[in-house]
C-alpha positions as CSV (number, residue, x, y, z in Angstrom):
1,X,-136.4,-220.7,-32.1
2,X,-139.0,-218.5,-33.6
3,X,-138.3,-214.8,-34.2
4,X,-140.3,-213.6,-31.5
5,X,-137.7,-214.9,-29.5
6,X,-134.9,-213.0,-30.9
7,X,-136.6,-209.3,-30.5
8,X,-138.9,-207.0,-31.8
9,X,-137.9,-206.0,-35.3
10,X,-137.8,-207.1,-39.1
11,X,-135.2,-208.7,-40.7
12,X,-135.1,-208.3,-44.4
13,X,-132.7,-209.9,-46.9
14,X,-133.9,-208.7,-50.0
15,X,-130.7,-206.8,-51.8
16,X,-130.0,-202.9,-51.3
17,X,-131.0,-201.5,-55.1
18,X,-127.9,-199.4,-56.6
19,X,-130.5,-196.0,-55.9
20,X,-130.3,-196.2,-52.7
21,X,-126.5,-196.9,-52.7
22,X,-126.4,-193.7,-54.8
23,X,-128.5,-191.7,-52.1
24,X,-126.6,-193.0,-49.3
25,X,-123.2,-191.9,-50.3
26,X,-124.7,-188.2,-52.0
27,X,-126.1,-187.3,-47.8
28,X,-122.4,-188.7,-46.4
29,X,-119.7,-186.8,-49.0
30,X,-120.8,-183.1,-47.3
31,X,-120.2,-184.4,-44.1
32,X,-116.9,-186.0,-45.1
33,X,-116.0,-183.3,-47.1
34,X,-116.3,-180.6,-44.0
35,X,-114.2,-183.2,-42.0
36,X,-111.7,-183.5,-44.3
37,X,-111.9,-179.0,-44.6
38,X,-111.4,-179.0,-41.1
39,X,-108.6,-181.2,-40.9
40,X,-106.4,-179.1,-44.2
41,X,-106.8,-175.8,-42.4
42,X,-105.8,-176.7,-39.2
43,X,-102.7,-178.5,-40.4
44,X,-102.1,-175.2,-42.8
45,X,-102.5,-173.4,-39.7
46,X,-100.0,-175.6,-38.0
47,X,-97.7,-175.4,-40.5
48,X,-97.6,-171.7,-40.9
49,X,-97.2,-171.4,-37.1
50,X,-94.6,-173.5,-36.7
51,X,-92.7,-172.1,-39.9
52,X,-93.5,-168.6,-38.0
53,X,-91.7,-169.7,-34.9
54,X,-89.1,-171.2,-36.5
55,X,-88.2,-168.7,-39.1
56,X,-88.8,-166.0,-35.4
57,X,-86.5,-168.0,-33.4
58,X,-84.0,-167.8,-36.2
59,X,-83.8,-164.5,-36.7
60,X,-83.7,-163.7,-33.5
61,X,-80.8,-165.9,-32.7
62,X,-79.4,-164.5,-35.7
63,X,-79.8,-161.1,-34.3
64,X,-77.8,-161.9,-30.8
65,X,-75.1,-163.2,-32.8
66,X,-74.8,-159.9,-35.2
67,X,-75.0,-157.6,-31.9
68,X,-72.6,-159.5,-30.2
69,X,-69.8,-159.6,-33.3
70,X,-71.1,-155.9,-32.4
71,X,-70.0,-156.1,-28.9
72,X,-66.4,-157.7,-29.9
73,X,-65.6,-155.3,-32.7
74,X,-66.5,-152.1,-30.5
75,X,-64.4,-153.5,-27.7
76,X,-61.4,-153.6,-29.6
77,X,-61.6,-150.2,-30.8
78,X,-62.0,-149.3,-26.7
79,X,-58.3,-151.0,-26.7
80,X,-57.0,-149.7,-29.8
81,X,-57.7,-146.2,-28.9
82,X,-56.7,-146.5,-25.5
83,X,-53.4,-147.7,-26.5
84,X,-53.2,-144.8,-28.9
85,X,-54.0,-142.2,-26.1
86,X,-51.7,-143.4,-23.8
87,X,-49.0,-143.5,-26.3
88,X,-49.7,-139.9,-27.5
89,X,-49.7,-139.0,-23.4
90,X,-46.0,-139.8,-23.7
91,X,-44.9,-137.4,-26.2
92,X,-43.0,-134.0,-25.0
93,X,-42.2,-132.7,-28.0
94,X,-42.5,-132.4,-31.3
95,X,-39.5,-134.2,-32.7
96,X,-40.9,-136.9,-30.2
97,X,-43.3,-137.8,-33.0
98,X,-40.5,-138.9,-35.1
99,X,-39.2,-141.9,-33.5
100,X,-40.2,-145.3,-34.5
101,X,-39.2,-147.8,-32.6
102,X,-41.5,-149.9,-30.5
103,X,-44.0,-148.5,-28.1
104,X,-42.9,-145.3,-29.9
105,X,-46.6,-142.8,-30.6
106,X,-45.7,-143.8,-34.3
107,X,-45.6,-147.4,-33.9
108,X,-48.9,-147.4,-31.9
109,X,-50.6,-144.9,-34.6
110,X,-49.8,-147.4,-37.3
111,X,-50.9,-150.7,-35.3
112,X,-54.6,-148.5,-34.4
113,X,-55.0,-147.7,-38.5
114,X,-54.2,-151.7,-38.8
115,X,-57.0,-152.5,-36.2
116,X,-59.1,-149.8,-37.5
117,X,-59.3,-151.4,-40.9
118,X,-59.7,-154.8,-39.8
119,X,-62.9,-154.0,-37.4
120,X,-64.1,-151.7,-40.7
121,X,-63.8,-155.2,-42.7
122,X,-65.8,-157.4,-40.2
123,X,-68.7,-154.9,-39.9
124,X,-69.1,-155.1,-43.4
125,X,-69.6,-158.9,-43.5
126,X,-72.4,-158.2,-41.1
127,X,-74.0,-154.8,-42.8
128,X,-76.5,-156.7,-45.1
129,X,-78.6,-158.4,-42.8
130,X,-81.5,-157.2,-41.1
131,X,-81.4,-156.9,-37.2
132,X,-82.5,-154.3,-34.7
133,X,-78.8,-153.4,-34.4
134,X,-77.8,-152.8,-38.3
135,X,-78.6,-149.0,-38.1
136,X,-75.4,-149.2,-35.2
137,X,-73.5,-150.7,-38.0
138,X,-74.1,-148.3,-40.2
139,X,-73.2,-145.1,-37.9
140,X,-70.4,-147.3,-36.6
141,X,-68.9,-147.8,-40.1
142,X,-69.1,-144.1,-41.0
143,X,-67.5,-143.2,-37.3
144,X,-64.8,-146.0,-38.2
145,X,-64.0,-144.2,-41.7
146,X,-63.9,-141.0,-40.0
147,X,-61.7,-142.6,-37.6
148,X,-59.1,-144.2,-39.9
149,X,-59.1,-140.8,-42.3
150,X,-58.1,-138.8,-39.1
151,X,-55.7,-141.0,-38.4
152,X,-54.1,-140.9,-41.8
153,X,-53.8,-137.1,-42.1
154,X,-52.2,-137.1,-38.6
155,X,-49.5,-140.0,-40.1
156,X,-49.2,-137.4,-43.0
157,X,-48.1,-134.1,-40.9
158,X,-45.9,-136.3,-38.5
159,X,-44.2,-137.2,-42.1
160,X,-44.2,-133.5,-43.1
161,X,-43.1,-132.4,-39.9
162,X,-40.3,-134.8,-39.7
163,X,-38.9,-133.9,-43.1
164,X,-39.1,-129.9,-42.4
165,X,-41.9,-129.6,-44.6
166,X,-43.9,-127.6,-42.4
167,X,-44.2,-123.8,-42.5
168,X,-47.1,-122.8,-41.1
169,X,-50.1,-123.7,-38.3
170,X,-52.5,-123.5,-41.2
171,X,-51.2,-126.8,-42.5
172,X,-52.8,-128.8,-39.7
173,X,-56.7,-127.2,-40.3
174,X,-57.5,-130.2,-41.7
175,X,-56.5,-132.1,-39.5
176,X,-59.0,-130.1,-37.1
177,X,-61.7,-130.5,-39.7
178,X,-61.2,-134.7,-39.4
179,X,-61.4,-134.5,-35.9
180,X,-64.8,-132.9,-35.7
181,X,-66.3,-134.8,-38.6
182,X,-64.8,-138.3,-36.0
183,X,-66.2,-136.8,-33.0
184,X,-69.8,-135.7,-34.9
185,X,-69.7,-139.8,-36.3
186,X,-69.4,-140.7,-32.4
187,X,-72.2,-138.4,-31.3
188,X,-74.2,-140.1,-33.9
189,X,-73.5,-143.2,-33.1
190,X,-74.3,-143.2,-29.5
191,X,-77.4,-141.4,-30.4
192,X,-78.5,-144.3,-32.9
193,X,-77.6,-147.3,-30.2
194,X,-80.7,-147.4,-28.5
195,X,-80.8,-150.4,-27.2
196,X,-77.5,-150.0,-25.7
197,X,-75.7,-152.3,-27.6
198,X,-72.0,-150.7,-26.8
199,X,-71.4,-150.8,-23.2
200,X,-67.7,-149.0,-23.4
201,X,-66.8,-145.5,-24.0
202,X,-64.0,-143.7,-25.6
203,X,-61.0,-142.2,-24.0
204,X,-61.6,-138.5,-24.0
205,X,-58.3,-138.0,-24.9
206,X,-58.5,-139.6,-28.1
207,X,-60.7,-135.6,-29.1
208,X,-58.0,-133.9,-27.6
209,X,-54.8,-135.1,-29.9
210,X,-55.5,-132.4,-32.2
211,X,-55.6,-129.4,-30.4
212,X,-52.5,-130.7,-28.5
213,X,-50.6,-131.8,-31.6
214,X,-51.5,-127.8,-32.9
215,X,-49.5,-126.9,-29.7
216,X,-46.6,-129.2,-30.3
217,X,-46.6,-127.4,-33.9
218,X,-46.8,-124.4,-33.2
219,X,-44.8,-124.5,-30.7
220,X,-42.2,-126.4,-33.2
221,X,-42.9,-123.3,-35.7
222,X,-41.8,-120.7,-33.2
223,X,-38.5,-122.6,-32.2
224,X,-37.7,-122.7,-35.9
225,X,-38.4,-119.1,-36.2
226,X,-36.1,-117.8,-33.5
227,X,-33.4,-120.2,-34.4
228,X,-33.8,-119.3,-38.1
229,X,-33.2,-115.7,-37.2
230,X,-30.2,-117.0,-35.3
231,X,-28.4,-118.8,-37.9
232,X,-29.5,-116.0,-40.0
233,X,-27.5,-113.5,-37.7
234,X,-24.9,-116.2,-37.5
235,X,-24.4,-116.6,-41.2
236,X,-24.4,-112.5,-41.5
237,X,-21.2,-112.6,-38.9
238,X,-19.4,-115.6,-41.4
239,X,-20.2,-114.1,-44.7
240,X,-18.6,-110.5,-43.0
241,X,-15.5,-112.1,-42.3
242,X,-15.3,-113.8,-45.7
243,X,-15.8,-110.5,-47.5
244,X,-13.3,-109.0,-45.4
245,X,-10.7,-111.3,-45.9
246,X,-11.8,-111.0,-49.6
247,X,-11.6,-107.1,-49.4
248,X,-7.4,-107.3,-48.0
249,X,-6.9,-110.0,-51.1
250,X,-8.3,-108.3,-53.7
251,X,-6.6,-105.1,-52.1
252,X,-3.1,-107.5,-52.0
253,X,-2.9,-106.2,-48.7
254,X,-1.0,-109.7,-46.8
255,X,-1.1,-108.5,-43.6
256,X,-5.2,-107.4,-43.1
257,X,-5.7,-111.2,-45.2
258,X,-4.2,-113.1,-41.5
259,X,-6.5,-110.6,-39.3
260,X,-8.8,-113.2,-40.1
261,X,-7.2,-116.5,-40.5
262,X,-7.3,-119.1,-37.9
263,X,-3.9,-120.0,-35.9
264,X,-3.4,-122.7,-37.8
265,X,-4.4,-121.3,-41.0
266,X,-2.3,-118.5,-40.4
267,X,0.6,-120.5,-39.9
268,X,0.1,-122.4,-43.6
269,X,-0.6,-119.0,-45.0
270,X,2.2,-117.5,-48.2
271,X,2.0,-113.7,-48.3
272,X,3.1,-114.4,-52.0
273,X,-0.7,-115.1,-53.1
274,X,-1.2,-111.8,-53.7
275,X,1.3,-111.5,-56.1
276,X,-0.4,-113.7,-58.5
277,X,-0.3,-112.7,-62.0
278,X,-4.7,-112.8,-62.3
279,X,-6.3,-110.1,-60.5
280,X,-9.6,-110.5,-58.5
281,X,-12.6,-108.5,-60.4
282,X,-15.4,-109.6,-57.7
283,X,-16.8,-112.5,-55.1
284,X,-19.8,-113.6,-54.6
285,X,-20.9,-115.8,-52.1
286,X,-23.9,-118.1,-53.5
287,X,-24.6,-120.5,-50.4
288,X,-23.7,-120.8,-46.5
289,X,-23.9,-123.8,-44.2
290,X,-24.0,-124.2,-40.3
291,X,-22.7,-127.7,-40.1
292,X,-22.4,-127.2,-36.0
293,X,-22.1,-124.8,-33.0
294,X,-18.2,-123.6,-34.0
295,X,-18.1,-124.9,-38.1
296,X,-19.5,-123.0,-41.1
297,X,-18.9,-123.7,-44.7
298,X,-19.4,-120.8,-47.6
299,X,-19.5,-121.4,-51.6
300,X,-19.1,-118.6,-53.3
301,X,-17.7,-117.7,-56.6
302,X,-14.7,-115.8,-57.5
303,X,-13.9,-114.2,-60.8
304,X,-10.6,-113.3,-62.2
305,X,-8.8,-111.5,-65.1
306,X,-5.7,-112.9,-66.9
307,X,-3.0,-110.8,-68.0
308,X,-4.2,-111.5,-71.6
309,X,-7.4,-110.0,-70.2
310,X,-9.4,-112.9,-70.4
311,X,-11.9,-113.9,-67.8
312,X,-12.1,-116.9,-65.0
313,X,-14.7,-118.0,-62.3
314,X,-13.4,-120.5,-59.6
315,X,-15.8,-121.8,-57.1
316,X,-14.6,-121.9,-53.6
317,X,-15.2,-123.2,-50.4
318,X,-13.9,-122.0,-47.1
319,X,-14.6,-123.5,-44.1
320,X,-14.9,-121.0,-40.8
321,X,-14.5,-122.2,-37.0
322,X,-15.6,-120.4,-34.1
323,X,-11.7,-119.4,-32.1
324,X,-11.7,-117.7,-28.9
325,X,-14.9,-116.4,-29.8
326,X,-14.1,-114.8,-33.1
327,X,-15.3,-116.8,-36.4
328,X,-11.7,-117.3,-38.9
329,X,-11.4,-118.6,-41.9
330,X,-9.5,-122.2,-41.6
331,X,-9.4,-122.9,-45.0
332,X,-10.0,-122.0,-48.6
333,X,-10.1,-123.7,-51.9
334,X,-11.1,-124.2,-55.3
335,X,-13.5,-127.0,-55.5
């Protein structure tokens, strides 16, 4: 077949010289080299993206799980503190403070310190990472340690109260000062929560326990103060019949002694005692004790002169009951 046959161009099989290899390959590289460009940056751009979303996704997943640990700690303060309010509802009185026994306001104030600290611990295994809801961590913490201290100096007056230690209204300002400082921390917080993160409010109440725990006190105080003033009058009546009866010894005047000597006592009583050889030089009554509505006990000290004109003290103790309405002495001795 001859080459006409085959088409209309040369066919040359002389061998491709290593210049024009050279050229070839120097007008192909720029071309390759842009593909190649081309191809890096939109897999670095890929990359990044994806790294982007990921590291997006992540964080905001993180995020939901932070808010909601918020969520669960806050609700548990909502109970703690309702618990605590309705406890306190329940108290009448002062002394009603002092009982401990369960679903006693005591009890229930020492299980919402507990809970206190526990939500106090988880918030701060949370407060380190960065979410739209860690500046409600941070006002919840202070609120929390406002909370707990509040708590704690109303353990310590229901302490005080309990062992008589308390002798004046004043004792409880700082108590008020704790409970402005907690209810400033609340403010705050709800104020910082902008996205609404806590759904549930506080009891009301839980402001309140303050001002009403100032009444219970003071109200405690003034009891104390009128019946201080009547054991004080009581105690006057006692130590006057002591004196008295002191008075006819030291007078060795028998007869005035039984004016005030119980019927028993009276009938145990030797007329001879004042015929003892010491004489009486003075009594002095150094303490007096209401041990109930018809009982008192007096210490006092007695000193006496020996016929050698030497000098004794005895102390003594008489005891004085309440008989047809007239305090007698039932007993004296040396003790």
């Amino acid at each position: 077949m001859k080459d006409t046959d085959m088409g209309d161009f040369d066919h040359n099989d002389a061998p491709v010289s290593e210049d024009e290899i050279a050229r070839l390959q120097q007008a192909n590289s720029p071309r390759t080299m842009g593909v190649m460009l081309t191809v890096f940056v939109a897999a670095l751009v890929i990359m990044i993206g994806g790294l982007a979303a990921y590291y997006y996704y992540n964080i905001r997943q993180q995020g939901s799980g932070h808010e909601q640990t918020i969520r669960d700690n806050w609700d548990e303060i909502v109970v703690t503190t309702t618990n605590l309010t309705n406890s306190f509802n329940q108290v009448t009185d002062f002394n009603t403070l002092f009982e401990d026994t369960k679903g006693s306001f005591q009890k229930t104030l020492s299980d919402s310190s507990r809970d206190l600290k526990d939500v106090s611990y988880n918030l701060q295994s949370i407060s380190g990472y960065a979410f739209s809801g860690n500046q409600v961590i941070s006002k919840m913490t202070i609120f929390i340690e406002a909370y707990i201290d509040y708590l704690r100096e109303l353990q310590s007056i229901i302490d005080n109260g309990e062992n008589g230690l308390i002798e004046d209204i004043n004792e409880l300002d700082d108590l008020v000062q704790l409970s402005k400082d907690m209810n400033e921390g609340y403010d705050k917080l709800l104020i910082a929560d902008k996205t609404k993160i806590i759904e549930s409010s506080l009891p009301s109440e839980l402001f309140e326990i303050a001002d009403d725990t100032q009444e219970l006190i003071q109200k405690y105080l003034d009891n104390k103060k009128e019946q201080g003033e009547a054991d004080d009058a009581l105690k006057a009546v006692v130590q006057e019949v002591a004196n008295k009866f002191m008075q006819a010894y030291m007078s060795k005047d028998a007869d005035s002694m039984m004016m005030y000597l119980t019927l028993q006592a009276k009938s145990e009583f030797n007329k001879g005692v004042v015929e003892e050889a010491t004489e009486i030089k003075s009594f002095e009554i150094t303490d007096t004790r209401k041990l109930s509505d018809i009982r008192m006990e007096l210490d006092a000290k007695i000193k006496k002169e020996t016929p050698d004109k030497g000098s004794i003290t005895e102390k003594s103790r008489f005891v004085i009951l309440l008989q047809d309405e007239q305090w007698r002495i039932d007993s004296w001795k040396i003790v």
